[in-house]
MDTraj code that builds the backbone (N, CA, C; nanometers):
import mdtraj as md
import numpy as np

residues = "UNK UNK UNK UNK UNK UNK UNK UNK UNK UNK UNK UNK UNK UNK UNK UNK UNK UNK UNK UNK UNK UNK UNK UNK UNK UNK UNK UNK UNK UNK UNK UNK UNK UNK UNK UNK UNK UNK UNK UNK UNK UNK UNK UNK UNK UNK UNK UNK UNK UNK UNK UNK UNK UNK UNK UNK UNK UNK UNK UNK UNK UNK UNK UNK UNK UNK UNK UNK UNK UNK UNK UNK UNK UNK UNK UNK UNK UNK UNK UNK UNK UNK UNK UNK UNK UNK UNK UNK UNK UNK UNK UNK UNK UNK UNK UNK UNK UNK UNK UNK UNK UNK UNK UNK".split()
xyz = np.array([
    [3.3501, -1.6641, -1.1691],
    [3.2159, -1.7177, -1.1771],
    [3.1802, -1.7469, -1.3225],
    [3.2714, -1.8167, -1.3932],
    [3.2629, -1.8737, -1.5639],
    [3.1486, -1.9543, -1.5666],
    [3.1111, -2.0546, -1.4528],
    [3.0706, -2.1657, -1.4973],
    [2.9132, -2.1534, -1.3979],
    [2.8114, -2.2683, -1.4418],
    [2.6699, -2.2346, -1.3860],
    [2.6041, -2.3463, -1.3425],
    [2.5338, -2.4077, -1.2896],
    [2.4579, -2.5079, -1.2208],
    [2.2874, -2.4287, -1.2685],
    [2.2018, -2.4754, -1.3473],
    [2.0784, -2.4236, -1.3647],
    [2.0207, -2.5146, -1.3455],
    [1.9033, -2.4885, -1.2358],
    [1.7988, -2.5865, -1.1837],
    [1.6754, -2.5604, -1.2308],
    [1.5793, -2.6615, -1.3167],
    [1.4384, -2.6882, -1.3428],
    [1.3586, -2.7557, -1.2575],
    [1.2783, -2.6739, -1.2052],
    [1.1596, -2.7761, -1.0954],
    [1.0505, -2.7412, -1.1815],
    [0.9691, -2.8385, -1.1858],
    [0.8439, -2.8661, -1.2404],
    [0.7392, -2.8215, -1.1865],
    [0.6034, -2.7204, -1.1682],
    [0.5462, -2.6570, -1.1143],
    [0.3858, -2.7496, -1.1646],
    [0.2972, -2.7810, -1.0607],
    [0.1564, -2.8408, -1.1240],
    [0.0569, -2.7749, -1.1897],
    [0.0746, -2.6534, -1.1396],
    [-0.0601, -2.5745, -1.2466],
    [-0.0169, -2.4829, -1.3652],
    [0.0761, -2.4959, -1.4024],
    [0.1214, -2.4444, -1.5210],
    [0.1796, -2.3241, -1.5461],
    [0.2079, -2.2411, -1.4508],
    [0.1910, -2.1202, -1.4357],
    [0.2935, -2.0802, -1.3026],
    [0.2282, -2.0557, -1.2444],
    [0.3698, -2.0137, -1.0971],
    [0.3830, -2.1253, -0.9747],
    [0.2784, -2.2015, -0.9798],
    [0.2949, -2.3258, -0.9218],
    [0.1811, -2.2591, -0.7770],
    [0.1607, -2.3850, -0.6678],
    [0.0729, -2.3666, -0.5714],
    [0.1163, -2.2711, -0.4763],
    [0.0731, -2.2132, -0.3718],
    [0.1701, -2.1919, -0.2617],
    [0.2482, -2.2547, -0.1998],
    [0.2208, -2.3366, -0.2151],
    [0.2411, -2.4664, -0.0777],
    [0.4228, -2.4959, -0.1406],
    [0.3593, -2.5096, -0.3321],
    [0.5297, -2.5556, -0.3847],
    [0.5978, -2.4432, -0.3993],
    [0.5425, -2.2950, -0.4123],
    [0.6394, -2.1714, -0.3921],
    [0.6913, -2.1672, -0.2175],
    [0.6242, -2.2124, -0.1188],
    [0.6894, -2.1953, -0.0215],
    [0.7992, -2.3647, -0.0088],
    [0.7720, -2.4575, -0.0539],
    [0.8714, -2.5777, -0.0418],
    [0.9920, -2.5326, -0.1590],
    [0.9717, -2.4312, -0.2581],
    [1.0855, -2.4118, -0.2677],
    [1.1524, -2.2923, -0.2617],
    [1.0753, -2.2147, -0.1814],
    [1.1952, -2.1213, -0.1037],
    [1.2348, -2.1583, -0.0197],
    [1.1972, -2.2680, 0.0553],
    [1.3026, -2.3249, 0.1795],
    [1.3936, -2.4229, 0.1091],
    [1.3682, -2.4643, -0.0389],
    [1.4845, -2.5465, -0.0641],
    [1.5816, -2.4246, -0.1593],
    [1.5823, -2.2763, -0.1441],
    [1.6502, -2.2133, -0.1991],
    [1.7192, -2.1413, -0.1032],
    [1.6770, -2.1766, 0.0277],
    [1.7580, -2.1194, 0.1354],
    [1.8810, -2.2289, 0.2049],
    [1.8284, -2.3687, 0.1502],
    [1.9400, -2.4547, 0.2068],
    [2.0130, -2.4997, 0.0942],
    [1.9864, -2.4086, -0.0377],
    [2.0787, -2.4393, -0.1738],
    [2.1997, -2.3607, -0.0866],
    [2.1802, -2.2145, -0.0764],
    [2.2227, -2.0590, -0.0601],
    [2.3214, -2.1279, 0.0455],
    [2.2762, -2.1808, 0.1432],
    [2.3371, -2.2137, 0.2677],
    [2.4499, -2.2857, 0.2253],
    [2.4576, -2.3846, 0.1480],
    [2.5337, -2.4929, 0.1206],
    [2.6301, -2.4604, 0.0318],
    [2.6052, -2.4075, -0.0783],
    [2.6702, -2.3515, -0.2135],
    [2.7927, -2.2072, -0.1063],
    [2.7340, -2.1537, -0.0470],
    [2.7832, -2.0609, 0.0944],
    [2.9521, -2.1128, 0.1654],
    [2.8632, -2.2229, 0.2138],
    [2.9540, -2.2702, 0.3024],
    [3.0733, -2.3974, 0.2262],
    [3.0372, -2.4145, 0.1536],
    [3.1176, -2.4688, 0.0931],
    [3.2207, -2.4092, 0.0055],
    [3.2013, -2.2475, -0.0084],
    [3.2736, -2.1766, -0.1041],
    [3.2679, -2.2407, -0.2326],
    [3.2236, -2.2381, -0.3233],
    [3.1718, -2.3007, -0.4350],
    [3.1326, -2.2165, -0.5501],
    [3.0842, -2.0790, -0.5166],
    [3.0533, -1.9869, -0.5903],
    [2.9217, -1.9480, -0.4832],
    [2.7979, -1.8924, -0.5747],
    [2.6781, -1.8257, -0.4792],
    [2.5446, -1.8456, -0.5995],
    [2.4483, -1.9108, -0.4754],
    [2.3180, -1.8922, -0.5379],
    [2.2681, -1.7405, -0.5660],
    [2.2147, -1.7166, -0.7373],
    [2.2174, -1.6195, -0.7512],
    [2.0093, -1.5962, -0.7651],
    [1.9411, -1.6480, -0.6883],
    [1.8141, -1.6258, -0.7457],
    [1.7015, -1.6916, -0.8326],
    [1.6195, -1.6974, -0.8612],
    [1.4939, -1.7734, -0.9151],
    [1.4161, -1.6896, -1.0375],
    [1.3475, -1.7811, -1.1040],
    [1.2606, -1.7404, -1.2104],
    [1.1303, -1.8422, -1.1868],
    [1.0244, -1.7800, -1.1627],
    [0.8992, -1.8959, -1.1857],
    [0.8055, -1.8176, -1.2519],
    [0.7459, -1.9417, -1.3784],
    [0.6513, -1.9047, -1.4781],
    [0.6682, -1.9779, -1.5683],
    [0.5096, -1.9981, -1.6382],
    [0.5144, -2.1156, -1.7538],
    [0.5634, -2.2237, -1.7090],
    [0.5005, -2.2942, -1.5449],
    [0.4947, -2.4017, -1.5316],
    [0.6128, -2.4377, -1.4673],
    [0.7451, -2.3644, -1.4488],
    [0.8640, -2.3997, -1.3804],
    [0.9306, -2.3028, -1.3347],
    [1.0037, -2.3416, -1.2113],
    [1.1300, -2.2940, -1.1124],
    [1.2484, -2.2949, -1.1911],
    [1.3220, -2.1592, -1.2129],
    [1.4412, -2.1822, -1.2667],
    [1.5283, -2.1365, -1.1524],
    [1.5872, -2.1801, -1.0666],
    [1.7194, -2.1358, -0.9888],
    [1.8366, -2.1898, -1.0476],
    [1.9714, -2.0424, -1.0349],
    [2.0646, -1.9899, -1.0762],
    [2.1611, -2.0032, -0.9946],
    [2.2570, -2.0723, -1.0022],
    [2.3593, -2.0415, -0.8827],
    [2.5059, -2.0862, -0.9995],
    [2.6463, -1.9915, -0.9896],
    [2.7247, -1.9335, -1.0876],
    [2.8463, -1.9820, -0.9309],
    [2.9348, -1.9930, -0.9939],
    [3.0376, -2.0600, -0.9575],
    [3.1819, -2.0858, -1.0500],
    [3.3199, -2.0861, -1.0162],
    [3.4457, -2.1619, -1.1229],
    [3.4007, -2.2851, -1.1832],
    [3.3934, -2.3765, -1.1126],
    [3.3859, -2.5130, -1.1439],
    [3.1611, -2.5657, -1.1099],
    [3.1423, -2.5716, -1.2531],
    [3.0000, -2.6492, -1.2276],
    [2.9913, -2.7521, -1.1897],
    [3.0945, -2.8416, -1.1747],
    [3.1001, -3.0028, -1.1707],
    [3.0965, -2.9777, -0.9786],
    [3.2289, -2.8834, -0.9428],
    [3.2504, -2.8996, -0.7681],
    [3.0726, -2.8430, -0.7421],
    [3.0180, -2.7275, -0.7595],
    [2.9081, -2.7012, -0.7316],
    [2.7684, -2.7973, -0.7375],
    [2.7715, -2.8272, -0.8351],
    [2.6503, -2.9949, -0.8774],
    [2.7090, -3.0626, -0.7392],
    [2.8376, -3.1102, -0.7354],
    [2.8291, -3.2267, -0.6139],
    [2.7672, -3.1415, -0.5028],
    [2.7968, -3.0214, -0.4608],
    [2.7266, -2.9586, -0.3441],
    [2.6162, -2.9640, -0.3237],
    [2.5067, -2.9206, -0.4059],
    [2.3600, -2.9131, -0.4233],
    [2.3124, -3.0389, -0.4324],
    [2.3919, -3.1322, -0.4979],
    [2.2974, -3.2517, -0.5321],
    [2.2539, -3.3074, -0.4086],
    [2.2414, -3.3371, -0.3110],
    [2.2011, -3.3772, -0.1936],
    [2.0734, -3.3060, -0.1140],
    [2.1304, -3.2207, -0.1263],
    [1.9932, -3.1137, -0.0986],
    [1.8614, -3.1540, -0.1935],
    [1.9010, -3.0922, -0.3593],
    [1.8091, -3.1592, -0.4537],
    [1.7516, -3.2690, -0.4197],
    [1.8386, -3.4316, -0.4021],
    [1.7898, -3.5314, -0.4128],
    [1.6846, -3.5381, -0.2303],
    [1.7029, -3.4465, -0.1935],
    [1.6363, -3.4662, -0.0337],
    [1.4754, -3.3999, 0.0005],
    [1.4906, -3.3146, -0.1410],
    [1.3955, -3.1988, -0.1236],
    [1.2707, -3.2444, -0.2231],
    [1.1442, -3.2619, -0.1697],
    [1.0670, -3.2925, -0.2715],
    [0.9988, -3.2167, -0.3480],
    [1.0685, -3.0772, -0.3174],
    [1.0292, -2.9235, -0.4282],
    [1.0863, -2.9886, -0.5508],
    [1.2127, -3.0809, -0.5864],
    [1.2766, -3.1074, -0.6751],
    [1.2477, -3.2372, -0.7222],
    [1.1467, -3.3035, -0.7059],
    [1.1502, -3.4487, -0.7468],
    [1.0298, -3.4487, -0.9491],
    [1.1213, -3.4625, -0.9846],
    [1.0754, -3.4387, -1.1584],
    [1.1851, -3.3203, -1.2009],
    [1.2264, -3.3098, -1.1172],
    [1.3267, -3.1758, -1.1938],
    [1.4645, -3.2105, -1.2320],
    [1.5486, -3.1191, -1.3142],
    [1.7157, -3.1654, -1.3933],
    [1.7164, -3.0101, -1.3507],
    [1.9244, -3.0374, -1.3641],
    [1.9922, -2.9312, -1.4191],
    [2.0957, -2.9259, -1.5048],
    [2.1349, -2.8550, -1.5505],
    [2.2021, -2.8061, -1.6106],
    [2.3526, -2.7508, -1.5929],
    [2.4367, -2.8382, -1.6259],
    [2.5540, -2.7540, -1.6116],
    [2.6205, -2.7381, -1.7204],
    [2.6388, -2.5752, -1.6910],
    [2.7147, -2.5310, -1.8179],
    [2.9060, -2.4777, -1.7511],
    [2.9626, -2.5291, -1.8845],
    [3.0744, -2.5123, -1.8250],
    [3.1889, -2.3715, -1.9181],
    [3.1052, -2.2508, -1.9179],
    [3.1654, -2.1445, -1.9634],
    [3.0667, -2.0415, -1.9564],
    [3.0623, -1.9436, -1.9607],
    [3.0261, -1.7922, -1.9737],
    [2.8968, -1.8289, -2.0555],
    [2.7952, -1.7422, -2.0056],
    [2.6571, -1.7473, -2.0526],
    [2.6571, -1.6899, -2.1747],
    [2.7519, -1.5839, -2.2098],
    [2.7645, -1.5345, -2.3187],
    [2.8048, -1.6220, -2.4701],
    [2.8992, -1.7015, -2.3989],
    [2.9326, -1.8061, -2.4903],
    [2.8805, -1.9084, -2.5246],
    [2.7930, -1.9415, -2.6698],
    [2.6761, -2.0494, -2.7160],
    [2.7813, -2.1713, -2.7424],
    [2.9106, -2.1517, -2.7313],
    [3.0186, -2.2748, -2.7723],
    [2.9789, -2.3661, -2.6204],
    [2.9567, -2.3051, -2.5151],
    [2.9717, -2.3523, -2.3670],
    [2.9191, -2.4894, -2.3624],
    [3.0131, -2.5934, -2.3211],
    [2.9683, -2.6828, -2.3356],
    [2.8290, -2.7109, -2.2154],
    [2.7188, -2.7789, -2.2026],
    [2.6063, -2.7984, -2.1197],
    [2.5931, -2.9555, -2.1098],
    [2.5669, -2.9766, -1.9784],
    [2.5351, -3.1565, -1.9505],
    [2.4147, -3.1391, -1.8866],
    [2.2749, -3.2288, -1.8862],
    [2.1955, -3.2083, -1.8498],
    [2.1847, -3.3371, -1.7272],
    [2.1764, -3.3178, -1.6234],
    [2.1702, -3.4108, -1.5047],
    [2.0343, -3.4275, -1.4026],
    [2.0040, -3.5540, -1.4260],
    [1.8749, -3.5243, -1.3311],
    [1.8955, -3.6484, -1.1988],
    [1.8530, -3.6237, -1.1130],
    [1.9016, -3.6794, -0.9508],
    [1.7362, -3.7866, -0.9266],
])
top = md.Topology()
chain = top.add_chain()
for i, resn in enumerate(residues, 1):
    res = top.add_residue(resn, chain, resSeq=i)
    for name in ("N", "CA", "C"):
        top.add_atom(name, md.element.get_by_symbol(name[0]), res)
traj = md.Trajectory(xyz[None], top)
């Protein structure tokens, strides 16, 4: 699990976002989980919301095979429409890791 897929969703009130977009994106963090799952890909590892944005985590070998997994979901889900991610392709520990920023 070297490599990472980090997702930014954009939240409207600045802060933890509405209900309405905390519940549209826990159902789009249950059909990340599902997908990233079944595809063997690695595993969604969880969320951060505050200061206006969704950070979901999902850690995997390859960030590039994982991005193609999710991206469909992302591009389907309108919890995600203004949002990028991030793929980093080495150990969080490591600031050399190279990062591509991708938005759908």
């Amino acid at each position: 699990m070297e490599q990472a897929v980090i997702v930014y969703l954009l939240l409207n009130d600045g802060q933890f976002g509405t209900s309405k977009e905390r519940a549209s994106i826990l159902a789009l963090e249950d059909r990340l989980e599902q997908v990233v799952g079944n595809a063997s890909v690695g595993e969604f590892d969880g969320d951060e919301f505050g200061d206006g944005k969704c950070i979901l985590y999902m850690y995997g070998p390859d960030a590039e095979r994982l991005f193609v997994v999710i991206e469909p979901v992302l591009k389907s889900s309108p919890a995600a429409v203004g949002g990028y991610a991030i793929k980093r392709f080495g150990k969080a520990a490591d600031s050399s890791a190279r990062e591509v920023r991708v938005t759908w």
